[in-house]
C-alpha positions as CSV (number, residue, x, y, z in Angstrom):
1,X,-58.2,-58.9,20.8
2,X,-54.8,-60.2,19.6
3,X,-55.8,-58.4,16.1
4,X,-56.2,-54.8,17.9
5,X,-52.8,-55.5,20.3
6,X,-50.9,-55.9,17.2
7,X,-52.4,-52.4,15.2
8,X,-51.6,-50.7,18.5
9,X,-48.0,-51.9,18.7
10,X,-47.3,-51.1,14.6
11,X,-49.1,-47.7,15.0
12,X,-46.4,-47.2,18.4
13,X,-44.1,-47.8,16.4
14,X,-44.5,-46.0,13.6
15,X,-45.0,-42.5,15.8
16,X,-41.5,-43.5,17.6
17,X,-40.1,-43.6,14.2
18,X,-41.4,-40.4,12.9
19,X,-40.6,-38.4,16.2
20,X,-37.3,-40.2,16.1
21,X,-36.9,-39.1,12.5
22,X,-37.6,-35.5,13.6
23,X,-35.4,-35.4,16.1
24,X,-32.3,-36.1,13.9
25,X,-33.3,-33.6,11.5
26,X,-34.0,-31.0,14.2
27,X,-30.5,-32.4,15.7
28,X,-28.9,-31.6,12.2
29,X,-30.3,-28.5,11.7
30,X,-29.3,-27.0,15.0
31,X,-25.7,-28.3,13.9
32,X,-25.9,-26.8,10.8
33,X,-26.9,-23.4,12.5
34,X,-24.1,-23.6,14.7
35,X,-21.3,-24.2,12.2
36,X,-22.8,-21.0,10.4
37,X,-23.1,-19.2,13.5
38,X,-19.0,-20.1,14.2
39,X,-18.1,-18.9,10.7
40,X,-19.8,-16.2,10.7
41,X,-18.1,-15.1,13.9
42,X,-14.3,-15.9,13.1
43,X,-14.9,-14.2,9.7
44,X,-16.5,-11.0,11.5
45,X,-13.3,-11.4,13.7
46,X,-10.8,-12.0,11.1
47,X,-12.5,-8.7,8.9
48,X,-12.2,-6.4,12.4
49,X,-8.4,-7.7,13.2
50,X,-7.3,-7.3,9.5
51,X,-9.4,-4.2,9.1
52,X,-7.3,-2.6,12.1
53,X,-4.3,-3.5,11.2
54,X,-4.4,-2.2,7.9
55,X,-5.7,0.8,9.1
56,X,-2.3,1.1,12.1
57,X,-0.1,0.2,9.3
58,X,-1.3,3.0,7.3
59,X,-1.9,5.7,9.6
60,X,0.1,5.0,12.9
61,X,-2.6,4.9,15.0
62,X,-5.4,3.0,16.4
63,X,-8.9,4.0,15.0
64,X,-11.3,5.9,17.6
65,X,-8.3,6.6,19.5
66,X,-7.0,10.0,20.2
67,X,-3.5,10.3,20.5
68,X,-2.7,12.5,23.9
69,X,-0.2,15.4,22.8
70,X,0.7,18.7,24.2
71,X,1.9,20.2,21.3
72,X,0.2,23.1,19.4
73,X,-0.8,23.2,15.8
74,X,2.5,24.8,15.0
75,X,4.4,22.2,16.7
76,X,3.0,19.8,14.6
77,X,3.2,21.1,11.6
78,X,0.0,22.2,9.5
79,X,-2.0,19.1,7.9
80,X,-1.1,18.9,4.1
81,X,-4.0,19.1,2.0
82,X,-5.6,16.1,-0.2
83,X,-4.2,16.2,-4.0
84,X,-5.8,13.5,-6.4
85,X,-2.2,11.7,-7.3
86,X,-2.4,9.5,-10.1
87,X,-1.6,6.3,-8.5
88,X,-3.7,6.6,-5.5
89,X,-6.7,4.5,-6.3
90,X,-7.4,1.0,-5.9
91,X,-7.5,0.4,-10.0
92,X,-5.0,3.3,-10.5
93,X,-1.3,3.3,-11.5
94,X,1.3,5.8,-11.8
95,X,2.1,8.4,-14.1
96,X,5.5,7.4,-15.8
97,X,5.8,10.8,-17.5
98,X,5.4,12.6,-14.2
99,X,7.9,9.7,-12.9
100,X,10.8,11.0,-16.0
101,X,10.5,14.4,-15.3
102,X,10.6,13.8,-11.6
103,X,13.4,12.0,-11.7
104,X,15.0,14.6,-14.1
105,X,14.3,17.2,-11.1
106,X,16.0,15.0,-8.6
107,X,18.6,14.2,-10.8
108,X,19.5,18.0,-11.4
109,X,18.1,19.8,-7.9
110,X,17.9,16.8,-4.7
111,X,20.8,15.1,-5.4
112,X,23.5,17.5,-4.9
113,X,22.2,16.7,-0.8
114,X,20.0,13.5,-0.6
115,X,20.5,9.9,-1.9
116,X,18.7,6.9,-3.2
117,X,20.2,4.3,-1.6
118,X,18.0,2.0,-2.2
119,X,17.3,2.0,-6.1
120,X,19.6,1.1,-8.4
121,X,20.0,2.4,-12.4
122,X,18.0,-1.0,-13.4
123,X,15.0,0.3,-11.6
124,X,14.3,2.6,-14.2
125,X,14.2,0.4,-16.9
126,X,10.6,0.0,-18.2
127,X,9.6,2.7,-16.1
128,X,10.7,6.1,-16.5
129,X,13.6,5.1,-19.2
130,X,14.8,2.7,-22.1
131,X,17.6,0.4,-21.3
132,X,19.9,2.8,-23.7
133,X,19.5,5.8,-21.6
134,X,19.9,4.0,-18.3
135,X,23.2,2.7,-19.6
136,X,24.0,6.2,-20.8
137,X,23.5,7.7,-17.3
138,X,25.0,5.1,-15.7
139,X,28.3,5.2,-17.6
140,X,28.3,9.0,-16.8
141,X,29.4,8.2,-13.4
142,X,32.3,6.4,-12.1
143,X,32.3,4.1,-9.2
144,X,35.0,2.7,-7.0
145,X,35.8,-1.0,-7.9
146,X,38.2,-3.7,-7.2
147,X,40.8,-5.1,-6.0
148,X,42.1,-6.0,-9.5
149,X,45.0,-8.7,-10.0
150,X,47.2,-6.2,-8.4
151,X,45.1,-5.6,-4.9
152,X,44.4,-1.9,-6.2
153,X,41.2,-0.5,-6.4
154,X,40.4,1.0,-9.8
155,X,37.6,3.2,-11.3
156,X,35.5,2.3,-13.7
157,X,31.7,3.4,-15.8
158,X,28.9,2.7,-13.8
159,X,26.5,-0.2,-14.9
160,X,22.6,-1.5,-14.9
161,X,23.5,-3.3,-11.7
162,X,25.1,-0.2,-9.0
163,X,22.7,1.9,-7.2
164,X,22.4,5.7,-7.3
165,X,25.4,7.3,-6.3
166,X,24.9,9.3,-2.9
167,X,26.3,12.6,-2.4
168,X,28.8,12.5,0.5
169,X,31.1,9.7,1.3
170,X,29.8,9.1,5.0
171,X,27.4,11.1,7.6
172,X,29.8,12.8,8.8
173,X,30.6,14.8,5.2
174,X,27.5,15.3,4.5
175,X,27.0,16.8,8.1
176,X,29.8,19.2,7.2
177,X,28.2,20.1,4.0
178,X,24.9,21.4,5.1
179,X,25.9,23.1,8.8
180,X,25.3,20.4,10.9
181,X,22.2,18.9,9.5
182,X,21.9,15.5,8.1
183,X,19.8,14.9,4.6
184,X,18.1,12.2,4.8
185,X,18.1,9.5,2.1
186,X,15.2,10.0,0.3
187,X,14.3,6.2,-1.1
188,X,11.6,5.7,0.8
189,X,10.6,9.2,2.0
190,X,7.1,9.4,1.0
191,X,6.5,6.1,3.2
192,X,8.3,7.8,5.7
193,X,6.3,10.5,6.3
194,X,3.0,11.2,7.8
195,X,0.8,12.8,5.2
196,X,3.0,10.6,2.3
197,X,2.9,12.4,-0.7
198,X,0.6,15.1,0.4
199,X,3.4,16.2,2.9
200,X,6.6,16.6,0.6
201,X,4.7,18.0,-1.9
202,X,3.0,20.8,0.8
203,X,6.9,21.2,2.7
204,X,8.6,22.0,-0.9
205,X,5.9,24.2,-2.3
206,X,4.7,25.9,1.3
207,X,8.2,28.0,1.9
208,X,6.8,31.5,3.3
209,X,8.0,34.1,5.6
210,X,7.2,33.7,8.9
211,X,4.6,35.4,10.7
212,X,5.1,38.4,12.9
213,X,5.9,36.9,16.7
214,X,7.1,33.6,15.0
215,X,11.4,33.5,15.6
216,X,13.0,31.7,13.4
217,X,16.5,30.1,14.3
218,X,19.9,31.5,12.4
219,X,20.8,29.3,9.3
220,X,17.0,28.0,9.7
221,X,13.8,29.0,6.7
222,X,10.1,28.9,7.6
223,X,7.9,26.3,6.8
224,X,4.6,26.0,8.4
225,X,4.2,22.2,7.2
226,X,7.6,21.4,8.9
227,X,7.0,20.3,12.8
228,X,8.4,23.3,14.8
229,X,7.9,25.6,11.7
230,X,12.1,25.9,11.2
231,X,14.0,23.7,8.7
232,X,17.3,23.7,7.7
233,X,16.4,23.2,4.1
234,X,16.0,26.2,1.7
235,X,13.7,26.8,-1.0
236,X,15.1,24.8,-4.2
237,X,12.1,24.8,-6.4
238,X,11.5,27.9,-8.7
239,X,10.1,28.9,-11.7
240,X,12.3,27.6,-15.0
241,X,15.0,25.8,-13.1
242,X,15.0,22.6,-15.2
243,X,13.7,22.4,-18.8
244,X,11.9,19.5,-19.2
245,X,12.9,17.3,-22.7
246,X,9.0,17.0,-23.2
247,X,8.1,20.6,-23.2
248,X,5.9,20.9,-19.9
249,X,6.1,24.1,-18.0
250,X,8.6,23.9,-15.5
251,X,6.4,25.8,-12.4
252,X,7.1,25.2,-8.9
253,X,4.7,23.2,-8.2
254,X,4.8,21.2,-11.2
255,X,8.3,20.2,-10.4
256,X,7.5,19.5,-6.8
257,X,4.5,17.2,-7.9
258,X,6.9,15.4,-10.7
259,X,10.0,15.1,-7.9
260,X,6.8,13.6,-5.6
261,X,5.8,11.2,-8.2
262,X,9.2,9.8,-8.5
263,X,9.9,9.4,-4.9
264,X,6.6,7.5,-4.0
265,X,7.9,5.2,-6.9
266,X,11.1,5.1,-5.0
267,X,9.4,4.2,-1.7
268,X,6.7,1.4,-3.9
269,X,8.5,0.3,-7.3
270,X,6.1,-2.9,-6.7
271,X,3.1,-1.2,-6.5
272,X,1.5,-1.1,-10.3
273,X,2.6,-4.9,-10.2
274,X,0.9,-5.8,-7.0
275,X,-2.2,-3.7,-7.9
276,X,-1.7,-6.1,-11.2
277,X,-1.3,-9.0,-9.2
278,X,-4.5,-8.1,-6.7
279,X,-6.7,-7.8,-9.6
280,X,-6.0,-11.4,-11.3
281,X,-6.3,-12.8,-7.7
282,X,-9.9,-11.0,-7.9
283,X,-10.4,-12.5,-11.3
284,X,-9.5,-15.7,-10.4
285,X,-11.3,-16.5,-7.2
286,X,-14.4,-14.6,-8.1
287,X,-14.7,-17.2,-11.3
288,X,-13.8,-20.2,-8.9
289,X,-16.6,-18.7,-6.6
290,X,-19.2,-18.9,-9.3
291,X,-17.9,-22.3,-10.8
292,X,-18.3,-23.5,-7.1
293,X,-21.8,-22.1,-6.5
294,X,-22.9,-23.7,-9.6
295,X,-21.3,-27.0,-8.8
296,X,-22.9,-27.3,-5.5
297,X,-26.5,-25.7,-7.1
298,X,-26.2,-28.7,-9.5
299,X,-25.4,-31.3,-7.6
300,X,-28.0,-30.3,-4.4
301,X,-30.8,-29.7,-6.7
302,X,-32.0,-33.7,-6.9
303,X,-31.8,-33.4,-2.9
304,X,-33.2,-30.4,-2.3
305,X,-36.0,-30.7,-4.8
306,X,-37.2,-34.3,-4.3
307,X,-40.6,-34.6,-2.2
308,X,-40.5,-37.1,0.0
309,X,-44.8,-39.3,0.0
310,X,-45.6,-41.7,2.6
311,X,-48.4,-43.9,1.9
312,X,-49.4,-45.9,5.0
313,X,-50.4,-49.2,4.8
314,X,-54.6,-49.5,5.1
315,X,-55.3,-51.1,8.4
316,X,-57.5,-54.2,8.0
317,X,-61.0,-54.2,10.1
C-alpha cells in the first residue's frame, strides 16, 4: 500500500515538473515573440518617418498629397524634363571637366550679374583647378583690405582664402544695374530650385518667342519654364561665345549643361566625399554584420543543436 502511495506521489511530481518546465518555455517563447514583434514595429516606424522626411526634404511636399493651387500650367512654369547628369546616382560622382568648363562659362558670362558668395577660390582646388591656377586667378583681382598701421584701407591680390568676388557693391547697385531686378546669388541655386538642375538647365536653353495671345511685359523675355512665363533675364548663352581651353564645342546647350554642372557643385561641394563617406559606412557595417552573424551562429550552435534524453527511472513491482 505504502509502496504504491509513494510511485503515485513521484509520478505527481514528475508531471508538475514537466508541465512546469513547459510553461517557462512557452513563457519565454511568447517573450521572445514579443520583443520581435516590438522591433519590428519601431523599425517599420523609424523606415516610414525617415522615408517621409527624406522624401519632404527633397521635394517640398508630402507624398500622396496634392498640393491645392489655382494656378495654370503657365503660371507655374512648364516641368523641366529628366537629363541623366553625371553625379546623380547613388554610386555616381561629378564630372570635373564639365565642372572647369562650367566654371569658365560663369566666369566669363554669369558673373558680370550673379555672385558666389558662398565659395571661395580654395574650393576649386582639387576640383576643377591646380593650386597654381587658383592663385593665378585669385591674384587677378584685387580686394579691399585693412586698416594697415596707418588706419587706411589698402588694396591688395586676392588669395586661396577670399571668396568670389560679387558684382555690385550692395543690392541696391545691383538693382540699378539690371532695371529694377535683383540677381540672385547663385551658390546654391540648383538646391534652390524646384526641378534642381533639370530647371536651370531647361530656363537657360528654353528662351523662345512667345506664343500668339501670350503679352509679355516691357524690358521682360519669354520663357515658358519661368513661373509667369516673363523674366527679366535675356538670353546669354549662344553658339561660340566662350572657347573652351580643351577643345569641346562651345553649343548652347553644352555651355548651359557645363555652367549647370558647376553650380550644383556650388550648391554640394561635399557631395562626392559624402557619397565616399556613405559607401565605407556600407563597407563597414555590412562586414560587422557578417562577423556578428557568424559569432552568434558559433556560439548558439552547442545550444541549439544539443538533444536533450530523459531516461526515467524503472519503477520497481
Amino acid at each position: 500500500m505504502f509502496g504504491m502511495l509513494n510511485r503515485m506521489a513521484v509520478k505527481a511530481g514528475r508531471q508538475t515538473a514537466f508541465v512546469n518546465v513547459r510553461m517557462a518555455s512557452t513563457q519565454a517563447t511568447g517573450a521572445a515573440q514579443k520583443s520581435g514583434s516590438r522591433a519590428t514595429i519601431v523599425g517599420a516606424t523609424a523606415l516610414s518617418a525617415g522615408s517621409i522626411a527624406y522624401y519632404t526634404s527633397q521635394f517640398g511636399t508630402i507624398p500622396f498629397i496634392a498640393n491645392a493651387s489655382a494656378n495654370t500650367v503657365a503660371e507655374d512654369g512648364l516641368h523641366p524634363a529628366d537629363h541623366p547628369w553625371a553625379h546623380r546616382g547613388a554610386f555616381d560622382t561629378f564630372d570635373h571637366s564639365s565642372i572647369r568648363r562650367g566654371y569658365q562659362v560663369y566666369r566669363e558670362v554669369c558673373s558680370a550679374c550673379h555672385s558666389l558668395d558662398r565659395i571661395a577660390w580654395r574650393n576649386l582646388v582639387g576640383v576643377s583647378h591646380t593650386v597654381d591656377e587658383v592663385k593665378a586667378m585669385a591674384e587677378e583681382v584685387e580686394y579691399t583690405d585693412g586698416p594697415n598701421d596707418e588706419g587706411e584701407m589698402f588694396q591688395r591680390p586676392g588669395k586661396l582664402a577670399d571668396y568670389m568676388p560679387a558684382p555690385y557693391p550692395n543690392d541696391e547697385a545691383a538693382r540699378a544695374g539690371n532695371a529694377g531686378a535683383l540677381p540672385p546669388d547663385l551658390s546654391l541655386m540648383v538646391k534652390a530650385r524646384h526641378g534642381g538642375a533639370d530647371y536651370v538647365y531647361s530656363l537657360l536653353t528654353g528662351y523662345v518667342d512667345p506664343p500668339p495671345g501670350v503679352h509679355v511685359a516691357e524690358g521682360m523675355n519669354y520663357n515658358p519654364y519661368f513661373p509667369g512665363g516673363g523674366i527679366a533675364m535675356a538670353r546669354v548663352l549662344y553658339d561660340g561665345l566662350v572657347e573652351y581651353d580643351d577643345g569641346t564645342p562651345a553649343t548652347t546647350s553644352q555651355m548651359a549643361k557645363d555652367v549647370v554642372s558647376f553650380l550644383a557643385w556650388t550648391s554640394e561641394p561635399e557631395l562626392d566625399e559624402r557619397k565616399k563617406m556613405g559607401l565605407q559606412a556600407v563597407i563597414i557595417l555590412s562586414t560587422m554584420t557578417a562577423i556578428s552573424l557568424y559569432v552568434k551562429r558559433f556560439k548558439w550552435t552547442v545550444i541549439k543543436n544539443r538533444k536533450l534524453y530523459y531516461n526515467p527511472p524503472k519503477s520497481g513491482h
